[in-house]
N, C-alpha and C positions, 0 to 999 in steps of 0.2 A: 663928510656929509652923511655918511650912511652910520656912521657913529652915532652922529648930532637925533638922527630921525630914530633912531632904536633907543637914547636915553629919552625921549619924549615919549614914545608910546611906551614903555615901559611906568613911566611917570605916570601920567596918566591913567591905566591901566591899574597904579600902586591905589591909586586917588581911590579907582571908584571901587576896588577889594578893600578899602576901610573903611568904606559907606558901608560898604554889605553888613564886614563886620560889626559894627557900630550898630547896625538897625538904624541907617538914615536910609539905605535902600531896602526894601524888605523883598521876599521871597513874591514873584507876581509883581511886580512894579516894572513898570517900564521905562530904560534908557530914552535918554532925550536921542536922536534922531540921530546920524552919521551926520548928515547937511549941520547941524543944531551945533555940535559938538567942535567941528570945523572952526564955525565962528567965531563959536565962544573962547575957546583954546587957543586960535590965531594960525592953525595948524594946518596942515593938507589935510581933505579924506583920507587917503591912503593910511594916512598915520594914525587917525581914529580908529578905521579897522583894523590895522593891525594892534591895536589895541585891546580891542573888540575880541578878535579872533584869539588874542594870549588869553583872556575872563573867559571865553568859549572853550580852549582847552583845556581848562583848570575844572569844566563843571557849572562855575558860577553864572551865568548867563546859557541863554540860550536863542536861537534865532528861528524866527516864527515869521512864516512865510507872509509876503504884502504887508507886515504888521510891523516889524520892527526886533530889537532884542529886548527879553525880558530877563529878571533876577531870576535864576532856577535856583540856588543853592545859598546855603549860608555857613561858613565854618564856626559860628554858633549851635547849627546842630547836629555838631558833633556828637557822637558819642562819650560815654564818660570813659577816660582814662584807667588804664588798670589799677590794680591795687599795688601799694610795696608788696613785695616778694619779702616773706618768713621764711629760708629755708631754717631748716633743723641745725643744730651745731652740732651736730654728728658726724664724724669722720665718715662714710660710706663709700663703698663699692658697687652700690648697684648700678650698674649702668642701661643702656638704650642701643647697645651695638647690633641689635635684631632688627628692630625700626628703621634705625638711623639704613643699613644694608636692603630693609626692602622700598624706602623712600627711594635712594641713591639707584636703585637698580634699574631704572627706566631713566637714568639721565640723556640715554642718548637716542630716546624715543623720540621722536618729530611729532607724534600725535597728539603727545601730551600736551594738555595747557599746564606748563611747569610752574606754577607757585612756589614749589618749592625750593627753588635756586638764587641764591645769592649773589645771583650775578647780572650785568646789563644784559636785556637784548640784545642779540648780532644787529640786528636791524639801527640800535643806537652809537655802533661804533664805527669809526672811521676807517674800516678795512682797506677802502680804495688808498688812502693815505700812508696807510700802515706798510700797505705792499708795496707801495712806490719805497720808502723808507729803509726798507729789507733789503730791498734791489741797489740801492745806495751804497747801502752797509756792504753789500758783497763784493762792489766793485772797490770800495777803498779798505777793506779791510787784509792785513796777511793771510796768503792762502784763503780767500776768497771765505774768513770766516773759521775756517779749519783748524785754527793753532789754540792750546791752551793760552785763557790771558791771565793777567796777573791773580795772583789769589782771593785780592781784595776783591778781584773785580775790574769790568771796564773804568778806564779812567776817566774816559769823558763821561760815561753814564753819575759815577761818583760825583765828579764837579755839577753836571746840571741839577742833582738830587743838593746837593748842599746851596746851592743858588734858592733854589724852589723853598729850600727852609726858611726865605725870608719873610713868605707869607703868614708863618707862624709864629716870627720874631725867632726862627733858631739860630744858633750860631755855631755851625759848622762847616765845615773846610771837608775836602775829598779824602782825607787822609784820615779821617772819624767812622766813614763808612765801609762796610763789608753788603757785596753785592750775595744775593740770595737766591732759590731756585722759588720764588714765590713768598707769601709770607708766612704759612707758615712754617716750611724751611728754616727764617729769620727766629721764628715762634722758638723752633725745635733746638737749633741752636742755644737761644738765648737761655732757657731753661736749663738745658746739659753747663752750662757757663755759670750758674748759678746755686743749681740743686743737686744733690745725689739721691739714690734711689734711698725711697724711706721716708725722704721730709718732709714738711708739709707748705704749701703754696696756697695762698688765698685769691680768691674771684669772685665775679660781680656773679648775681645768681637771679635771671637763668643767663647763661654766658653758652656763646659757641659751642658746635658739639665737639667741631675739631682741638679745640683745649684740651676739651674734659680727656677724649681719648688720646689725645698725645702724653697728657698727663699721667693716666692710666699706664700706658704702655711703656712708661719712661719709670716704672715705679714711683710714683709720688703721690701722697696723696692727698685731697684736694677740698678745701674745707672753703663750703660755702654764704657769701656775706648778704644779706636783706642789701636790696638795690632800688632805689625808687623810678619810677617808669621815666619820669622826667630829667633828674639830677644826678640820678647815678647812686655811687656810695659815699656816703657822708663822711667828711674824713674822722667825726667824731667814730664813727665804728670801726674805721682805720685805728686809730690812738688805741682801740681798748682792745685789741688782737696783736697790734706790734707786741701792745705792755707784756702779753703772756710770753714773750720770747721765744714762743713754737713756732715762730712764721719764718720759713726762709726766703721767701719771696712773695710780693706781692705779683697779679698779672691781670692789666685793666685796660678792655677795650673804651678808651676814655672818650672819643668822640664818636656818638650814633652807634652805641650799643648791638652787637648783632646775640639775640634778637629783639632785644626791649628796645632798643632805639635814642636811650637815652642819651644824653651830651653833661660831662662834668661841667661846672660852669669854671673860669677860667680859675676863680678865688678860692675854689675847695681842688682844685689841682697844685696853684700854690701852698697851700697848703696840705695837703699830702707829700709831694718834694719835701718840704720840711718837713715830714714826721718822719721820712723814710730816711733820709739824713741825720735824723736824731737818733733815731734806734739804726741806725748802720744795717738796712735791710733793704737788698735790690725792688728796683719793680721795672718789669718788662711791659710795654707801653705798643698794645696793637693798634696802631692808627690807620688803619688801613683803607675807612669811610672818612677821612677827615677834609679832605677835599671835594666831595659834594656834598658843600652845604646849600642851604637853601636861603641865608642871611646874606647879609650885605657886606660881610667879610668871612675868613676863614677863621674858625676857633683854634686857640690857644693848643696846645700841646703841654704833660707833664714835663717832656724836656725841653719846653722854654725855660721852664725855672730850675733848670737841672747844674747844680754847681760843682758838684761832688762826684759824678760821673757813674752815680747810681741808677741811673734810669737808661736802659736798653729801649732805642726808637726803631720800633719796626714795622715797615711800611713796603708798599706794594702797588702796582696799575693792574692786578687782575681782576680789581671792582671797578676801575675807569677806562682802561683802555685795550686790553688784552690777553683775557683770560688763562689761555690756553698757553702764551711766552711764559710765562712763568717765570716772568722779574722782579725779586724784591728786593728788599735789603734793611741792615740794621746799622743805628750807630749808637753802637753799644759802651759808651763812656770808661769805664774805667777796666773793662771785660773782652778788649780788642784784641789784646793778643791772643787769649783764650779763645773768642769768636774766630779766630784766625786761623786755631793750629786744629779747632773743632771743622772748618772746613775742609781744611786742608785731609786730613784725613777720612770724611764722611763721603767729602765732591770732588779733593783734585782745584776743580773747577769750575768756569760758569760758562754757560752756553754762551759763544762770543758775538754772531749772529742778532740773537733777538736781544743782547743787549745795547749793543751799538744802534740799532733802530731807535730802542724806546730813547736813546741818549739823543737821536736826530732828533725824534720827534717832541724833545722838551728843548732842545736848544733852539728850532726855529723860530716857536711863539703857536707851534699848533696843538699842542696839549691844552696852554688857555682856552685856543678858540674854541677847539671839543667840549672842553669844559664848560660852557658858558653856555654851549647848547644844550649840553647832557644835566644841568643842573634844572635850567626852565622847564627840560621835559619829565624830569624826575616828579619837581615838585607841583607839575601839572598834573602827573599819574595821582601824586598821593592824595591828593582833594577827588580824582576821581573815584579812586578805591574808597576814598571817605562817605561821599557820597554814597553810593553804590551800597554798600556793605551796611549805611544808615538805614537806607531804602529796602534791601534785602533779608538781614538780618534780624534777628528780634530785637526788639526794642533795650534789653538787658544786656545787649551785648558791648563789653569795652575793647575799647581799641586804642592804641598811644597815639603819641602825634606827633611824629617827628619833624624835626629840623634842617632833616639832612640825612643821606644814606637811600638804600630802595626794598628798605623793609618793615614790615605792620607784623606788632603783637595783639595778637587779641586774646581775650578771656570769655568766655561763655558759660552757661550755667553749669556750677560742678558737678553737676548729674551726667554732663554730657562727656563720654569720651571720646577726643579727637585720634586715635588710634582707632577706633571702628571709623569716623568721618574717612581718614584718608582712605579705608578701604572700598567703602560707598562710592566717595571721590573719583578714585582710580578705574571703577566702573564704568564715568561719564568721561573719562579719558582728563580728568582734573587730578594733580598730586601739591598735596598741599605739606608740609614737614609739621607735624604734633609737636605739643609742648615740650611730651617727656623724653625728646631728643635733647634737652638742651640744660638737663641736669644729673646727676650719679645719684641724687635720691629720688622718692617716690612722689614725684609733684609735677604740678603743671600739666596734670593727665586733660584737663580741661582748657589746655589753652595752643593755638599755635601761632606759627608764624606763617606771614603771607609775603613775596617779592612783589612789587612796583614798577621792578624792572625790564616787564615787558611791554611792548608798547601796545598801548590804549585803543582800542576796536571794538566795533559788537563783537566779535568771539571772544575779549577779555571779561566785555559788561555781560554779555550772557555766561558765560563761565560762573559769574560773582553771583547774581543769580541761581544758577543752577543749586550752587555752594550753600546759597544761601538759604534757598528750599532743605536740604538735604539737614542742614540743623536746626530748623524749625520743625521738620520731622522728626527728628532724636526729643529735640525740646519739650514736643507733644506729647509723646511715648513713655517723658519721666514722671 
C-alpha cells in the first residue's frame, strides 16, 4: 500500500513539473486547491501533499500562508549551459597542486559551508544502518574481521557487485571483480595495468583533479580532449586520436562527469567500445556517479558493450554510501590477473570489516532503499541550486544541468578569477574548488565547481547568496 501511495504522488507531482515546464503553469499561478486536487485525482489528501511537498522541495512551488501553493520557479529559467571545453593539444605539465592543497586543507573544518566536496552530506547517509551492518559483520566474520581475505577480495561483497551489474545490463560473475581501497585505488591500479611511465593517456577535459594528479605522479602524460557540457566526448574525437597510435589508454568518467556533469549517451559509448576494440587500446571506465541518476532508469555503462575485455569497470559507494570505508573495486576484463599481482604487491589486502558490511548492506535490498531517497533528495538540491544561483548570480552566468551525480559547473565572465573568489569565499567561511583545479593547462581560470550534496537550508540558500554577491562584486570591478 505504501508502494501503491508513493507511485501516485510521485505521478502526480511528474504531471504538474511538466506543466511548469511546458509553460501551462507559469511562474505566479496558482495550484488548484489540496481539497480540488483529491477529487479530481480520486486520491487521499495526504497524497496531494505529499505531492505538493516533493514540487516544494525541488523550488518549484511554494506555500503562501491562508492562500494556497503557487508556481515559484521554472526549469525554463535556467541558466544557459557552458560552453564545449577547447583545451589545447599540447602535451603539458602545468598543474593546480597549490590550489587543489589550500582548497583541500580545511576539509575537516565544521565551519565551513563545504562546496567544495564531492561527496554526500553525513546528514544523507544511512549511518544508523551502516553501524548496525559493521556489528553484524564482526560477529560472523573470522576473528571478528581481523584476518587477511582473499586477494580479490570479499566474496560476498564480489557476488552482490556482479548481481547489482544487472542494472546496467553488465554481465559479470564474482570472479571478474578485484575489491579496491576506494576508487581510485581501482583508478591507480587500472592505469599501472595498462601504461608505463612516459605514455600518453587521454581524458575528458576538464576531468577530476585526482586523474590529473595520479597521472602526473604515475609518470604519464595526459593529453587533453574538447568535452561537451551535456554529451561528453564525441566518439568522433575518439577515432581521430586512436588514428595517431600515441594513445595508450583512454580514461572516461562516462556517467555524470565530475566536474562538467555530463552523461555519454548509451549509443556514443557503444560506440567508442568499438573504436577502442578496433585500435586494440584500453579504456579505464570511472563510474563511480552512475547510480544516482535522476531518470527513470540507470544509464548504460562502456562495459555493457565490452566484448573484448578491454574496458576496466571501476566503481565505488564513497559517493553513495560511505565515504570514509573506502570500498571500491574494478572488473578489469582482460587485465585481471595483472590487477591482481598489482595488488597483491601495493595492499596485500582489503580491509575485511568494511567490506563485508557494504556486502550486507547490498544484499538486504537497503542500498536500493537508500538510493531511492538519496536520488529524490539530490535532484531536489540541484533545481534548488538552480534556482538560487539564477536568482543570485549575474544573469551571464552558465551552469550545466545535470541528470545525476551532486555536482554544478559553472562559467562566469572570463574577467573573473575564481581562485581570488575562493579566497573572498573562505573569508565568509564558504569554500568553493576553482576551475583550474581540474586541468594541467592554463584554463578554466573562470569557472568552478559547486557540490549539491549538502543538504538544503537557509545556511545553504544564504551561503548561494552570499556567493553570489561576492561575484557580482568581481563582475563590477572588471
Amino acid at each position: 500500500m505504501q508502494e501503491e501511495n508513493s507511485h501516485l504522488y510521485n505521478r502526480i507531482a511528474y504531471t504538474i513539473e511538466n506543466q511548469i515546464y511546458n509553460d501551462v503553469l507559469k511562474i505566479g499561478d496558482r495550484l488548484p486547491s489540496v481539497r480540488i486536487m483529491s477529487k479530481e485525482h480520486g486520491v487521499s489528501i495526504s497524497t496531494i501533499l505529499q505531492a505538493y511537498y516533493m514540487l516544494e522541495s525541488k523550488g518549484l512551488i511554494e506555500a503562501r500562508p491562508q492562500s494556497g501553493y503557487y508556481i515559484r520557479f521554472s526549469p525554463r529559467k535556467f541558466p544557459q549551459i557552458p560552453i564545449m571545453s577547447q583545451p589545447k593539444s599540447l602535451l603539458t605539465r602545468n598543474n593546480a597542486e597549490d590550489i587543489i592543497g589550500e582548497v583541500y586543507s580545511g576539509i575537516a573544518d565544521e565551519s565551513l559551508m563545504k562546496f567544495s566536496l564531492s561527496v554526500p552530506s553525513q546528514e544523507l547517509l544511512p549511518i544508523a544502518k551502516l553501524n548496525k551492518a559493521v556489528t553484524e559483520s564482526m560477529r560472523c566474520l573470522p576473528g571478528s574481521g581481523t584476518t587477511y581475505e582473499n586477494i580479490q577480495g570479499n566474496e560476498k561483497l564480489r557476488r552482490q557487485i556482479a548481481k547489482w551489474a544487472i542494472h546496467w545490463d553488465g554481465k559479470l560473475t564474482h570472479e571478474d571483480i578485484v575489491t579496491t581501497a576506494g576508487c581510485m585505488n581501482a583508478l591507480s591500479f587500472s592505469l599501472m595495468a595498462v601504461a608505463e611511465k612516459g605514455d600518453t593517456i587521454a581524458v575528458e577535459s576538464p576531468t577530476y583533479f585526482g586523474i590529473l594528479q595520479l597521472a602526473n605522479n604515475l609518470g604519464l602524460k595526459v593529453l587533453e580532449l574538447p568535452t561537451d557540457p551535456q554529451t561528453g566526448i564525441n566518439p568522433d574525437t575518439i577515432k581521430k586520436i586512436l588514428a595517431t597510435n600515441k594513445i595508450k589508454a583512454l580514461l572516461l568518467i562516462s556517467n555524470f562527469n565530475n566536474p562538467l556533469t555530463s552523461i555519454i549517451p548509451d549509443d556514443n559509448k557503444k560506440e567508442i567500445v568499438r573504436l577502442i576494440e578496433q585500435y586494440n587500446v584500453p579504456l579505464i571506465e570511472d563510474d563511480i556517479y552512475g547510480d544516482v541518476y535522476f531518470g527513470k532508469g540507470r544509464p548504460k555503462t562502456c562495459k555493457t558493450f565490452d566484448t573484448s575485455g578491454l574496458v576496466l569497470w571501476c566503481g565505488s559507494v564513497s559517493k553513495t554510501l560511505a565515504p570514509g570505508y573506502r570500498v571500491g573495486w574494478v572488473a578489469p576484463g582482460r587485465y585481471l590477473e595483472k590487477i591482481k599481482r598489482l595488488k597483491m604487491y601495493h595492499a596485500v589486502s582489503s580491509p575485511s570489516l568494511q567490506q563485508e558490511a557494504i556486502a550486507r548492506f547490498l544484499e538486504n535490498g537497503r542500498y536500493e532503499h537508500h538510493l531511492r531517497k538519496l536520488r529524490n533528495t539530490l535532484h531536489a538540491n540541484s533545481l534548488q541550486y538552480t534556482r538560487a544561483i539564477s536568482e543570485y548570480f549575474p544573469e551571464a552566468t552558465r551552469i550545466s544541468r545535470p541528470e545525476g551525480g551532486f555536482l554544478l559547473w559553472m562559467e562566469l565572465k572570463k574577467t573573473i578569477n575564481t581562485y581570488d573568489l575562493f579566497r573572498e569565499a573562505i573569508k565568509h567561511n564558504i569554500s568553493i574548488s576553482p576551475g583550474r583545479m581540474f586541468t594541467l593547462q592554463d584554463q578554466y581560470n573562470h569557472c568552478l565547481r559547486l557540490s549539491y550534496g549538502l543538504t538544503w537550508n537557509e545556511k545553504t540558500d544564504n551561503s548561494l547568496r552570499i556567493l553570489g554577491d561576492l561575484v557580482r562584486q568581481q563582475w563590477k570591478s572588471m
